[in-house]
Every structure is written in structure tokens, then in C-alpha cells.
N, C-alpha and C positions, 0 to 999 in steps of 0.2 A: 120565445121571449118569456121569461120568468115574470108573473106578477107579482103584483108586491102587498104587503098586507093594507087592510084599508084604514086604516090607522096613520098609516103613513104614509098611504097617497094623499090622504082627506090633509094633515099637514104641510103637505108640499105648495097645498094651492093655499095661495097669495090671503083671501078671506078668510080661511082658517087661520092661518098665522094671525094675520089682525087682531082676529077672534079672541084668542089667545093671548095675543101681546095687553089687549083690553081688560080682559081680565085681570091679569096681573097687575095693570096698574091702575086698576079699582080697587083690588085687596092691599096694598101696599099706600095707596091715598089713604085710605079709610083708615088702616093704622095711625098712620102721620099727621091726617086731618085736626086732631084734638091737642096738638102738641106745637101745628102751626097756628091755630087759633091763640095756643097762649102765647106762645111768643110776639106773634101781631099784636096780642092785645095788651100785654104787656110794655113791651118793647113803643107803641104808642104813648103811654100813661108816662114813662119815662121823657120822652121827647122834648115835654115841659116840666121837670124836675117834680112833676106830680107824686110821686114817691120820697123827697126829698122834705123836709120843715125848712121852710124859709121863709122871713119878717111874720107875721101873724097866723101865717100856715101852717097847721099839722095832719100830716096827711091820713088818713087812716091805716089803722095797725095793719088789716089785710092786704093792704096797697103795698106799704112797706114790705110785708109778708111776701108777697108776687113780685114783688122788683130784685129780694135778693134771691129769691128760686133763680129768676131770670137771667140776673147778675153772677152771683154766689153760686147755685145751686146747691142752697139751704134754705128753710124755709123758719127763718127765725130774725129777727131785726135786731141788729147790730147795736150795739150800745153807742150812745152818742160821746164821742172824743171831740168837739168844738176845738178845743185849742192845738192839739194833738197832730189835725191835721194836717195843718199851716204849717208844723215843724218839719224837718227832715234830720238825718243823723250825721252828725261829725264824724266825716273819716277817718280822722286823725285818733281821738280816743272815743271809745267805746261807751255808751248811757250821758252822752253828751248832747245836747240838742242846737241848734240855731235857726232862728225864725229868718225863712228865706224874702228876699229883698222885696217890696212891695211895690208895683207898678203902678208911680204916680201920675201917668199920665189918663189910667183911667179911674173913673169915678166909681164907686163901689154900687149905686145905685141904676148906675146907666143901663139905658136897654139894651140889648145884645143887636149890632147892626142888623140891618135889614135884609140882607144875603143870606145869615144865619137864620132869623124868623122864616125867613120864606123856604128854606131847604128843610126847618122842621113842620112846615105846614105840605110842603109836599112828602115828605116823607108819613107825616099822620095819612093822606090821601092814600099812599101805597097802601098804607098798613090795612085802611079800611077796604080797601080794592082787592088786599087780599084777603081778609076776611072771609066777602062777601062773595070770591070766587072759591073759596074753599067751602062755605055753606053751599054752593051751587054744586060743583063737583060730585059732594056729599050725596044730595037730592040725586043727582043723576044716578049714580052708583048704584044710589036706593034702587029707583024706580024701572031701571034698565036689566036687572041682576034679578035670576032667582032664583038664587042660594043670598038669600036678603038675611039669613038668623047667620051665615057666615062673615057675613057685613057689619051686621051689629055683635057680633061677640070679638071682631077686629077694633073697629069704634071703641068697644067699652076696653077691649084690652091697650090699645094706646091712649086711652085717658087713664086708664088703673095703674100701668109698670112705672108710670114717673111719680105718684103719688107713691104707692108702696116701696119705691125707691128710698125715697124723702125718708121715709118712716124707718128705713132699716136704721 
């Protein structure tokens, strides 16, 4: 009976593979890590048009700034078209506009029902949920790994390629 090399016995059994599968989806979290914090956190802020100016609200330039990364995938804040938006375009000729029909049965001030609040209040709870299990993850990664300057230079490189993206 031919033995086999130890390399590839040592992967045959069941906890090296784990081992292994572990690995890789620590180096591959750790990437991702920085990229799902923004989107949670992001993607949050939006939930309540917090990135939005609305009645005496302006929201800060960076927030705006974060919402069209998130949105757009640009990192610059859209000139405001107020009346622009309301329009749509006539099919029929071309640079023609008409303001589409207004919906009088609701009030322009009304709150958004209560089904809608309560699905962006659970959906804020996800977001915080996943935050706060991707900072744990994180910590794990850390503390469990030791090739840890492999970890952190994955870390700094999925928070670095989206920002020098932005900049190209």
C-alpha cells in the first residue's frame, strides 16, 4: 500500500479542512468587514431620509457625501433640482415637460403609516445587529489568527480600494 504525502493526509481529515475553511473566511471577512460597516451605517442614516434637506433640515455635507457613495457611488452631493424632480418628460416631443398628477388624497405633511415606521425601525435594528456582529467577527479574527499583520493589512486594504476608487 502506497503512502501518501503528509500534506495530504493532514487535509483529508475532517479538522484540517475546517482549519482551513476558517481561515479563509477570516481573511476574506476582514477584507469585507470595512465595506459592510459602511453600508450598515450608511444605509441606516438613509432609513429616515437623514441624508435628505427636508422642512428646516440640512443635513450635513459628509452625510449627503456617504449617502451618494452608497447610492451613486460618488462621493460628491448632487445639486439640488426641487422643482425638476416632480417633472417627468413628454413622450410625444422632446424638452417638454409635465408636472405629474398630485395625489389628493394624501396630505403632504402626514406621517408615513405605522407598518412603514415600524419596518424602518426594524430594519435600523438589523443594521445595528450587523454592525455589531461584524465588529465581533472582527475581534475574533484578531485574537484567534496569528498571522494578525495579514489581517490587518486585509482590514486596511478593504477600507483603502473603495476610497482610492472614489478618487480615481
Amino acid at each position: 500500500m502506497a503512502r501518501s504525502k503528509p500534506a495530504a493526509r493532514v487535509m483529508r481529515h475532517p479538522a484540517a479542512r475546517m482549519m482551513a475553511v476558517r481561515q479563509i473566511h477570516a481573511y476574506l471577512s476582514i477584507f469585507a468587514a470595512p465595506i459592510v460597516l459602511f453600508f450598515a451605517f450608511t444605509g441606516s442614516l438613509q432609513l429616515f431620509s437623514l441624508h435628505e434637506p427636508h422642512g428646516d433640515y440640512q443635513p450635513p455635507e459628509l452625510v449627503e457625501k456617504l449617502a451618494a457613495v452608497h447610492k451613486d457611488q460618488r462621493f460628491a452631493v448632487k445639486a439640488r433640482h426641487q422643482e425638476s424632480a416632480l417633472r417627468t418628460p413628454v413622450t410625444k416631443q422632446e424638452g417638454e415637460w409635465m408636472t405629474p398628477p398630485v395625489n389628493s388624497e394624501a396630505e403632504p405633511d402626514a406621517p408615513p403609516p405605522i407598518r412603514e415606521l415600524a419596518l424602518k425601525w426594524l430594519f435600523l435594528a438589523s443594521a445595528l445587529v450587523l454592525m455589531v456582529s461584524t465588529c465581533l467577527g472582527v475581534w475574533m479574527a484578531v485574537t484567534q489568527n496569528r498571522h494578525k499583520w495579514v489581517l490587518l493589512a486585509l482590514f486596511l486594504l478593504g477600507a483603502a480600494a473603495p476610497v482610492a476608487i472614489l478618487m480615481m
